[in-house]
C-alpha positions as CSV (number, residue, x, y, z in Angstrom):
1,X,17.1,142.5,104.8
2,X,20.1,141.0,102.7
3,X,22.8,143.1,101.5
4,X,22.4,144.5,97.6
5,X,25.8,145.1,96.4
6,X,26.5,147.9,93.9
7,X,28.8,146.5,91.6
8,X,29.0,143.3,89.6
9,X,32.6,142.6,90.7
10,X,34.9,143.5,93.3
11,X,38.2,142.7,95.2
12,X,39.2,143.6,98.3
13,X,42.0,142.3,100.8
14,X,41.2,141.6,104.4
15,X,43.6,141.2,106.4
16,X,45.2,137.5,105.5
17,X,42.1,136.9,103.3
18,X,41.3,138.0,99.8
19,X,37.6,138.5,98.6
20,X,36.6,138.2,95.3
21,X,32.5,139.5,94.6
22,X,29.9,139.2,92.2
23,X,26.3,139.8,91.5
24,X,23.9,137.2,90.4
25,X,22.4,138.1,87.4
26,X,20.3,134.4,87.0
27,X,22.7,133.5,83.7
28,X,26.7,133.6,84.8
29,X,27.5,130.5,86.3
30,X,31.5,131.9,87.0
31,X,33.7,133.6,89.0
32,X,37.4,134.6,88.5
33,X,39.1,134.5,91.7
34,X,42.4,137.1,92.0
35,X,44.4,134.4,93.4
36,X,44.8,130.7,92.6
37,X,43.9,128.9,95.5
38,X,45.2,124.9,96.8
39,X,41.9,123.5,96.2
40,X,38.2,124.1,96.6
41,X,38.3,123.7,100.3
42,X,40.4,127.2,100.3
43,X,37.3,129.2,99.2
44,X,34.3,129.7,101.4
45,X,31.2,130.7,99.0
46,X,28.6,132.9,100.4
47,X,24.8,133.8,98.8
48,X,23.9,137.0,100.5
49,X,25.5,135.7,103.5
50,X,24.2,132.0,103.2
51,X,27.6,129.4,103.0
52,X,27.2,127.1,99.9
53,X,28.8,123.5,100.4
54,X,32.4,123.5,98.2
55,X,32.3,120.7,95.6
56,X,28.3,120.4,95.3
57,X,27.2,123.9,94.8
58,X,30.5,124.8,93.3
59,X,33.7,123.7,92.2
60,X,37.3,124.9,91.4
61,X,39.8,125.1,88.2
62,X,42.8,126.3,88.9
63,X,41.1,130.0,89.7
64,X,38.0,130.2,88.4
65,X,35.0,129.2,90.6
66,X,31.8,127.4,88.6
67,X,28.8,127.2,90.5
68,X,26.5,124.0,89.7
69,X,23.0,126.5,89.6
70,X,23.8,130.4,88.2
71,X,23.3,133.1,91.3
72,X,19.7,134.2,91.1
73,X,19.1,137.9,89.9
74,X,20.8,140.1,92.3
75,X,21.8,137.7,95.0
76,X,25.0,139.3,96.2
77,X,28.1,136.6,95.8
78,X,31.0,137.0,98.2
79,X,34.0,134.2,98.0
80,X,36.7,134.3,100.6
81,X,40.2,132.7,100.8
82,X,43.0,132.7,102.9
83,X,46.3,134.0,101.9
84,X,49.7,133.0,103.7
85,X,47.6,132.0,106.5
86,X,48.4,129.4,108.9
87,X,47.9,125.9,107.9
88,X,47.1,122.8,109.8
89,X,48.4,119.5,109.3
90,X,47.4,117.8,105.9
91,X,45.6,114.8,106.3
92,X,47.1,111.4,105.6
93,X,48.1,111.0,101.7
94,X,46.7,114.7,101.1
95,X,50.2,115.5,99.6
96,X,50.5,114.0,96.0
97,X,54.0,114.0,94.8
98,X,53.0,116.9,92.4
99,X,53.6,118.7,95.0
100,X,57.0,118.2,96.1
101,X,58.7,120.0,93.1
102,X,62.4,119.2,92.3
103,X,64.3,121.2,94.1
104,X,62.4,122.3,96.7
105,X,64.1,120.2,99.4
106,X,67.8,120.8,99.9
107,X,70.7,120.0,102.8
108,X,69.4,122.6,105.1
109,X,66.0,120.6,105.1
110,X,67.3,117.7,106.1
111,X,69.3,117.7,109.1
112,X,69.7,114.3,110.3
113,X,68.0,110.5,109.3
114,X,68.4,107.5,111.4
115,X,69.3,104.1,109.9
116,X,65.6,102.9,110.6
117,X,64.8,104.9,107.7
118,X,67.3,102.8,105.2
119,X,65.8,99.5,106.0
120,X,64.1,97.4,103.6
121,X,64.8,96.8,99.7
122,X,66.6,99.7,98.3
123,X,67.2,100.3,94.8
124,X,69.9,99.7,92.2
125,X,72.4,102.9,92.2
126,X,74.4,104.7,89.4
127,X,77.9,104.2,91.1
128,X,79.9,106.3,88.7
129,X,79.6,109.6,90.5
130,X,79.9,108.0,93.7
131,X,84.0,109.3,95.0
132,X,86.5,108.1,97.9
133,X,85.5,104.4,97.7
134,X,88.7,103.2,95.3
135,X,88.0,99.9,92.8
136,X,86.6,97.8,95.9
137,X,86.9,94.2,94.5
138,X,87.7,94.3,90.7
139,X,86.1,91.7,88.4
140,X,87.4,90.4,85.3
141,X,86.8,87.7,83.4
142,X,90.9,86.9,82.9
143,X,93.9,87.6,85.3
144,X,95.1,90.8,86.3
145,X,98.9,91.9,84.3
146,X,102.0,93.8,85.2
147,X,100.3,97.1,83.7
148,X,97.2,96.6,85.4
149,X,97.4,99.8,87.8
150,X,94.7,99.6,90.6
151,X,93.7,102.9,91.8
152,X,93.6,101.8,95.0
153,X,97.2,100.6,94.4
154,X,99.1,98.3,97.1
155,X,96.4,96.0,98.5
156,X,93.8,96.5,95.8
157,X,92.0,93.0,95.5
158,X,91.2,91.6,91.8
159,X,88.8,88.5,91.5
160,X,88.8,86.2,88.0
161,X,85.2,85.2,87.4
162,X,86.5,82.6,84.8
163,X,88.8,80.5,87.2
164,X,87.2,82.0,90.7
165,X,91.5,82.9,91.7
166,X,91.8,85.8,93.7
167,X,95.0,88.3,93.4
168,X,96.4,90.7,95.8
169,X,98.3,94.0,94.3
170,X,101.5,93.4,96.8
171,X,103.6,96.2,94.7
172,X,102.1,99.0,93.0
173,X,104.9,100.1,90.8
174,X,103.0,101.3,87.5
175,X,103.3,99.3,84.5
176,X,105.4,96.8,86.9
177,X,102.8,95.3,89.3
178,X,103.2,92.5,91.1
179,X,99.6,90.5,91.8
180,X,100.5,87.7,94.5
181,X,97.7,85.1,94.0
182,X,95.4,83.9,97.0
183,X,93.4,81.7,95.3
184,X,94.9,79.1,94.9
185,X,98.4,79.9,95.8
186,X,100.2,79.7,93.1
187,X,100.6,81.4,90.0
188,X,101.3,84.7,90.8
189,X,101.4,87.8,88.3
190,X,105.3,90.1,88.5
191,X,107.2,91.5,85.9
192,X,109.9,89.9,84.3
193,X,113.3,90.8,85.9
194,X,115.7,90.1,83.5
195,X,118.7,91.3,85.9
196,X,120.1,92.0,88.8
197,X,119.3,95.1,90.7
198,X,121.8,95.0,93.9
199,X,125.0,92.4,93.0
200,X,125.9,89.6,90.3
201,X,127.2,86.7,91.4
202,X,130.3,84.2,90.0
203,X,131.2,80.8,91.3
204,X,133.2,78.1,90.1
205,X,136.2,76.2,91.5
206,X,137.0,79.2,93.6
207,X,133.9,79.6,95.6
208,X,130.9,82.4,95.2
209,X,132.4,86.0,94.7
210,X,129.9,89.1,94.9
211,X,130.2,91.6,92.6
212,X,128.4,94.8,93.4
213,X,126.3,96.8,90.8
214,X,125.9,100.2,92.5
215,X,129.8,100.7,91.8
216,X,132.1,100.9,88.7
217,X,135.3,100.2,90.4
218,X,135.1,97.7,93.0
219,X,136.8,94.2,93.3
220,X,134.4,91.2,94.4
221,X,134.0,90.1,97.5
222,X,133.9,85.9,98.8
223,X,130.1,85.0,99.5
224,X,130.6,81.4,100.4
225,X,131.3,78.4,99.0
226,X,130.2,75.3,97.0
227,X,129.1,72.2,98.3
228,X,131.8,70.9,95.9
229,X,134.4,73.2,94.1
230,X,133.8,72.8,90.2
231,X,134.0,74.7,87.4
232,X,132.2,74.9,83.5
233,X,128.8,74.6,85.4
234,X,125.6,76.6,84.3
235,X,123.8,79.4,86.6
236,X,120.2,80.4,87.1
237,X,118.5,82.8,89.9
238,X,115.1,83.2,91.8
239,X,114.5,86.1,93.2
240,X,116.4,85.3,96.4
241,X,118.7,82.5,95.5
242,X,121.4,81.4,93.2
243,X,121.9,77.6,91.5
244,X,124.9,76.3,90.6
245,X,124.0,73.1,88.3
246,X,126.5,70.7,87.7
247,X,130.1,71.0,86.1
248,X,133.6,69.6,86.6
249,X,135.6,69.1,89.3
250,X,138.9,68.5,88.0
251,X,138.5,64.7,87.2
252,X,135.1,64.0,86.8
253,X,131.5,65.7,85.8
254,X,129.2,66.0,89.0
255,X,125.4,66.4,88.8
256,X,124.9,68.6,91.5
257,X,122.5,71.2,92.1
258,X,123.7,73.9,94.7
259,X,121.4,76.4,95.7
260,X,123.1,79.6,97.8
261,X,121.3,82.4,99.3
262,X,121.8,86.4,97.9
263,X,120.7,87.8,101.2
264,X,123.2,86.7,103.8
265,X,127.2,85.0,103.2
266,X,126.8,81.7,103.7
267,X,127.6,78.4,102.1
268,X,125.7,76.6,99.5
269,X,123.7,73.9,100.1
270,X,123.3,70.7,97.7
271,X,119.4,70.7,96.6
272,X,119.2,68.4,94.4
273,X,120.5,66.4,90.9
274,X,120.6,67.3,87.3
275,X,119.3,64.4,85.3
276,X,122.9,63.8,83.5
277,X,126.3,64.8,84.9
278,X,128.1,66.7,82.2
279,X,130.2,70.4,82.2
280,X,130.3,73.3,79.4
281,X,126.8,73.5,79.6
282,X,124.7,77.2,80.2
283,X,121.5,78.3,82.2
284,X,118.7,80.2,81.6
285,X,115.6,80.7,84.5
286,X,112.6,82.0,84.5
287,X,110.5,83.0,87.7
288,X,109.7,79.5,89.0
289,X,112.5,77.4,87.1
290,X,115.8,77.2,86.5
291,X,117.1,75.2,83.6
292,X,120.6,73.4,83.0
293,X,121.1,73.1,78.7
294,X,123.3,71.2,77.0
295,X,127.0,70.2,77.8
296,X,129.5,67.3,77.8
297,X,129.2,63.8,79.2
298,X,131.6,62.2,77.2
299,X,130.2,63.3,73.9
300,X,127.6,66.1,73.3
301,X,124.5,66.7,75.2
302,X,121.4,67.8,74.0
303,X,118.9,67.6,77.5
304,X,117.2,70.6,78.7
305,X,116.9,70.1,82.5
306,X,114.3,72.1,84.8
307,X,114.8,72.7,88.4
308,X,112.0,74.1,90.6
309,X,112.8,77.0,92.6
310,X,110.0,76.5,95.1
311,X,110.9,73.1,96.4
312,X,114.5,71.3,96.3
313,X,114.4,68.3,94.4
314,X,116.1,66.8,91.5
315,X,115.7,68.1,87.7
316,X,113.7,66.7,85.5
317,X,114.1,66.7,81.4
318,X,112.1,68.2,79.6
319,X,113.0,68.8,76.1
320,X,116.3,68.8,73.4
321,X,117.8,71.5,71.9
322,X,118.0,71.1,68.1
323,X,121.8,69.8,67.9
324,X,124.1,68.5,70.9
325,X,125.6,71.5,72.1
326,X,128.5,72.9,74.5
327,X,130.1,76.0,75.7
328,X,126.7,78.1,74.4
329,X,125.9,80.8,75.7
330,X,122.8,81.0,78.0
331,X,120.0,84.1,78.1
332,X,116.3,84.6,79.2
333,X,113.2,86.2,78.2
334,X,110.3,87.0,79.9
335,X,108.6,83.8,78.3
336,X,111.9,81.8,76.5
337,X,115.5,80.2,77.2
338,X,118.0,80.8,74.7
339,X,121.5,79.3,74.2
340,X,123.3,80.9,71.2
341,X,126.9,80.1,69.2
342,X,128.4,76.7,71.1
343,X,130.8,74.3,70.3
344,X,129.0,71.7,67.6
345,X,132.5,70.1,66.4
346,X,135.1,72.3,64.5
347,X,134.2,75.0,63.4
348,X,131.8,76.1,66.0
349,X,128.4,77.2,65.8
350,X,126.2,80.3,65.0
351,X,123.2,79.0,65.7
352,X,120.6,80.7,68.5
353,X,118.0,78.0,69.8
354,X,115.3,78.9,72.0
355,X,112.9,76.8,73.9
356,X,109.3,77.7,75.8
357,X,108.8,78.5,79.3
358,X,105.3,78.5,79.3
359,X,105.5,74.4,77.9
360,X,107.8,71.9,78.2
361,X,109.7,70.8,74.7
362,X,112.3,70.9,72.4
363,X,114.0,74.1,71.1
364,X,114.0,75.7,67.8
365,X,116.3,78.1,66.0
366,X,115.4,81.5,66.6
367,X,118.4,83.0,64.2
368,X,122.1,82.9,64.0
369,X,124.9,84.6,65.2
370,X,126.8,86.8,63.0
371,X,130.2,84.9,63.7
372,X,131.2,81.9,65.2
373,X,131.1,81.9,69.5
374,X,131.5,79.7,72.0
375,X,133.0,80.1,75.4
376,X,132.1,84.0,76.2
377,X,129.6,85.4,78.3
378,X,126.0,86.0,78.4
379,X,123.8,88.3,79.5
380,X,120.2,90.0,79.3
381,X,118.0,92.7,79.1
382,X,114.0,92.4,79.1
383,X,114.1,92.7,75.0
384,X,117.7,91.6,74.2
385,X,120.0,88.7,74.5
386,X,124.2,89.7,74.7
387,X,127.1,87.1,73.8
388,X,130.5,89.3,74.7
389,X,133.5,87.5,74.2
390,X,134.4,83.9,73.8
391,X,136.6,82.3,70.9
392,X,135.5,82.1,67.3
393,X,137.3,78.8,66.0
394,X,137.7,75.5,67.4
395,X,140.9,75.6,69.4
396,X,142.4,77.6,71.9
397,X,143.0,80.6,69.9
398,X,140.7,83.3,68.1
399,X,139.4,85.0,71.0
400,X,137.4,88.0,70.6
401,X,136.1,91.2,71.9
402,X,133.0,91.0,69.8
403,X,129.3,91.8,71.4
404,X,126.7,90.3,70.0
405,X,123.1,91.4,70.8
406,X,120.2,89.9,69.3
407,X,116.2,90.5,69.7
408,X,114.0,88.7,71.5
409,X,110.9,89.7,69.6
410,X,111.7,88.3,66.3
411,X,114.1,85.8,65.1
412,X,116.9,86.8,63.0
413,X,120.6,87.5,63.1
414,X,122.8,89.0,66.0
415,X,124.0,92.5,65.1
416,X,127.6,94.2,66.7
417,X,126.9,96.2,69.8
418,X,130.5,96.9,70.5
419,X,133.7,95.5,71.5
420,X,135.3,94.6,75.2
421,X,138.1,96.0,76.5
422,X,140.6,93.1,75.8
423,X,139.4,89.7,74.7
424,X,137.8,87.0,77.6
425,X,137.1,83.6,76.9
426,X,135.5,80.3,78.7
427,X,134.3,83.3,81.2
428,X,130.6,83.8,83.0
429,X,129.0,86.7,82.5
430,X,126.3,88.6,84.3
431,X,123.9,91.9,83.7
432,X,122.7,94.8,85.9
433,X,119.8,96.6,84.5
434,X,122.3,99.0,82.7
435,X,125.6,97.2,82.3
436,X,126.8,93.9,81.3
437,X,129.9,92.3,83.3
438,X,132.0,89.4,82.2
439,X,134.4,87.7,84.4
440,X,137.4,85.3,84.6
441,X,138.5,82.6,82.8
442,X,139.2,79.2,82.0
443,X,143.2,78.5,81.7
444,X,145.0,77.6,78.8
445,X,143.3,80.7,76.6
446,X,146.0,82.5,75.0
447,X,145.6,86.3,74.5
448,X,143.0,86.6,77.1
449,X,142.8,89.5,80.2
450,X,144.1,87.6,82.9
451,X,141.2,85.3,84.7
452,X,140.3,87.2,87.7
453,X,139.5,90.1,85.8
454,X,135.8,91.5,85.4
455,X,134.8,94.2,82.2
456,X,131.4,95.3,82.2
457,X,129.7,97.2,78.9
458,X,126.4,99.7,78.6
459,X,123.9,98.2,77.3
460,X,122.8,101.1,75.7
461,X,126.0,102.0,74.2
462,X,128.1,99.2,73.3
463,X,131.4,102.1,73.0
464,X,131.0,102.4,76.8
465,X,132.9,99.2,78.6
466,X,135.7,99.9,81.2
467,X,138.4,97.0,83.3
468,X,136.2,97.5,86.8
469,X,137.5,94.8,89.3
470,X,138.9,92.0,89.9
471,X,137.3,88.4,91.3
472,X,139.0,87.1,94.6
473,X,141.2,84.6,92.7
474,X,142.6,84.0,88.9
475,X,141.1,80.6,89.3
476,X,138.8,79.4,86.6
477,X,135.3,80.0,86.8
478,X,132.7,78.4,85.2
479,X,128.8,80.3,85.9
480,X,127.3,83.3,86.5
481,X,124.1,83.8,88.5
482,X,122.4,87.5,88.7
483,X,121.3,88.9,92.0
484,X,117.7,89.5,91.5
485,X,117.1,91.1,95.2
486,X,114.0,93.2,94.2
């Protein structure tokens, strides 16, 4: 005979089961199960010991048991489930993704996966969290700039989606990178250096004297020579040469372009022709180009000649300044050539011209001087053009010790930044980063230092200037090149 139980409900544990109890009473079709179990397949259903089939004669909710027919009157009801048992494998696509909970996997879980598992289609990634991979290739629509600082610094690689030119970071100085172009080869993206950083450099009749920046006191030392001694020439610089561009030899103008190395003593070597042979005229230079301005060939000259540093050749013209001009004074900009004051006819000239690098034409006036100049020396700083020097009236006399110093930004008119230590005129002058230096002279100056001497001034105080050397010879000279060793 079947089992009666005596109560309508009960709950007992045994062992790694839990059983929940009941007695039918014909009407209650439930049962509340103490624990929640993984689905109806964990609860085995028993009517006075007869098994009922899970999910036809009842069915689960979370705990609750519902039974398709009530339990007759008095049938005993006995469900059983296991708890913390052991359990088999699940069958395939058993395990929704409900039940992986976030969380619930972590490192120690996963100890290893091989690379079969990373085949296929993988999805797009939030890279921003991602650390120790640098900037990888950076992609701009425009081409990188001196202040463009690469976290991955020297070698970073930066890619111009507009014109398809690739740049290398080959110095990662911040705020003074230099981007060496791949692309195309050309091009390439440095800061402007508007002076020296090792040595300037003088050379006229005498030769090529070095002049050293690192000390304050120190006479020059012989470099080389010209291809052809000659003085009242003009000077420009690359980065690892110096041009001497045309001038006077004693009885005639030449139109030779000498082109001497700042690396290693040696002699120059002729590279090439101005377009006109003429002296008193002044160089500017940019990064790729030299340029020869103005001068004397019998009357006044108004040419602007270029010379490319890359490849010897002769100069081309490329522009006029406003008015024939010579014995300006030559200076540079990251992005302009300037030649201020000049010898116009009697009584001189205040005028400061300017002409583009970036495009070849004529100059305009970009301001005046405050005084008349012509003859001194000039010099540069990446926002400021110096005249020192030089004579203010139309003959031999009226030298002065003024400094000019003008701004390249805006156009206007030169202000005083000091005075030289004696008065220097028809002389070349040169700049350091910090200092500017003027040296010798052309003969036949009255009142001037004597013409091997070189003064130098600060350019950020004009009251600081000092006598620091002298040039190997009092023989005229007639340019000034900087040493732009970087």
């Amino acid at each position: 005979m079947a089992y009666i139980g005596k109560v309508n409900k009960t709950t007992s544990a045994l062992g790694t089961q839990t059983m929940d109890t009941m007695t039918g009473d014909g009407s209650t079709t439930t049962l509340d199960l103490t624990t929640t179990p993984g689905n109806v397949n964990d609860v085995s259903v028993y009517y006075d010991g007869v098994m009922q089939t899970p999910g036809t004669e009842y069915t689960l909710s979370s705990n609750t048991i519902t039974f398709t027919t009530a339990p007759p009157l008095n049938v005993y009801v006995c469900a059983l489930q296991n708890v913390n048992g052991e359990i088999g494998t699940p069958l395939d696509d058993s395990v929704t993704s409900a039940k992986l909970t976030d969380g619930i996997f972590t490192n120690s879980h996963i100890s290893s996966m091989s690379s079969s598992k990373l085949t296929g289609a993988l999805p797009a990634l939030d890279g921003s969290a991602l650390t120790g991979i640098g900037d990888g290739f950076m992609l701009n629509a425009s081409d990188p700039a001196t202040d463009t600082n690469p976290a991955d610094g020297l070698g970073a690689v930066w890619i111009n989606t507009t014109s398809g030119e690739m740049f290398i970071c080959t110095d990662a100085t911040t705020d003074a990178n230099v981007w060496t172009n791949v692309g195309a080869g050309s091009g390439d993206v440095q800061p402007f250096l508007a002076a020296g950083t090792l040595n300037g450099y003088f050379a006229g009749s005498f030769g090529i004297d070095k002049v050293s920046f690192a000390s304050s006191t120190a006479n020059a030392s012989d470099h080389g020579d010209l291809t052809t001694a000659r003085n009242r020439a003009a000077g420009a610089s690359s980065t690892t040469h110096g041009y001497t561009m045309s001038g006077h030899n004693g009885s005639a103008n030449v139109n030779i372009i000498d082109r001497f190395a700042f690396g290693n003593s040696a002699n120059a070597t002729d590279v090439g022709d101005v377009t006109v042979s003429r002296r008193n005229q002044q160089g500017a230079g940019s990064y790729t180009h030299g340029y020869c301005v103005g001068g004397r060939n019998g009357g006044l000259n108004t040419t602007i000649d270029k010379v490319t540093y890359s490849t010897n050749g002769n100069a081309t013209d490329v522009g006029d300044l406003t008015n024939a001009t010579e014995h300006g004074i030559g200076s540079s900009s990251e992005t302009h050539g300037y030649l201020a004051g000049g010898h116009t006819g009697a009584p001189g000239s205040t005028t400061v011209r300017k002409f583009s690098f970036v495009s070849d034409g004529n100059s305009t006036n970009a301001g005046s001087l405050a005084q008349i100049a012509w003859g001194g020396g000039g010099h540069n700083t990446t926002t400021h053009g110096f005249y020192s020097g030089g004579q203010t009236q139309s003959g031999v006399s009226g030298s002065t010790t003024y400094i000019h110093k003008y701004a390249y930004a805006s156009d206007g008119t030169s202000t005083q930044h000091g005075d030289l230590v004696a008065v220097q005129s028809a002389a070349a002058g040169n700049s350091s980063t910090t200092y500017g230096y003027i040296g010798g002279q052309s003969s036949g100056y009255s009142g001037t230092v004597a013409g091997n001497h070189i003064q130098r001034f600060s350019f950020s105080n004009g009251s600081t200037k000092n006598d620091v050397g002298d040039l190997t010879t009092s023989t005229n000279t007639g340019m000034a090149v900087n040493g732009l060793n970087r």
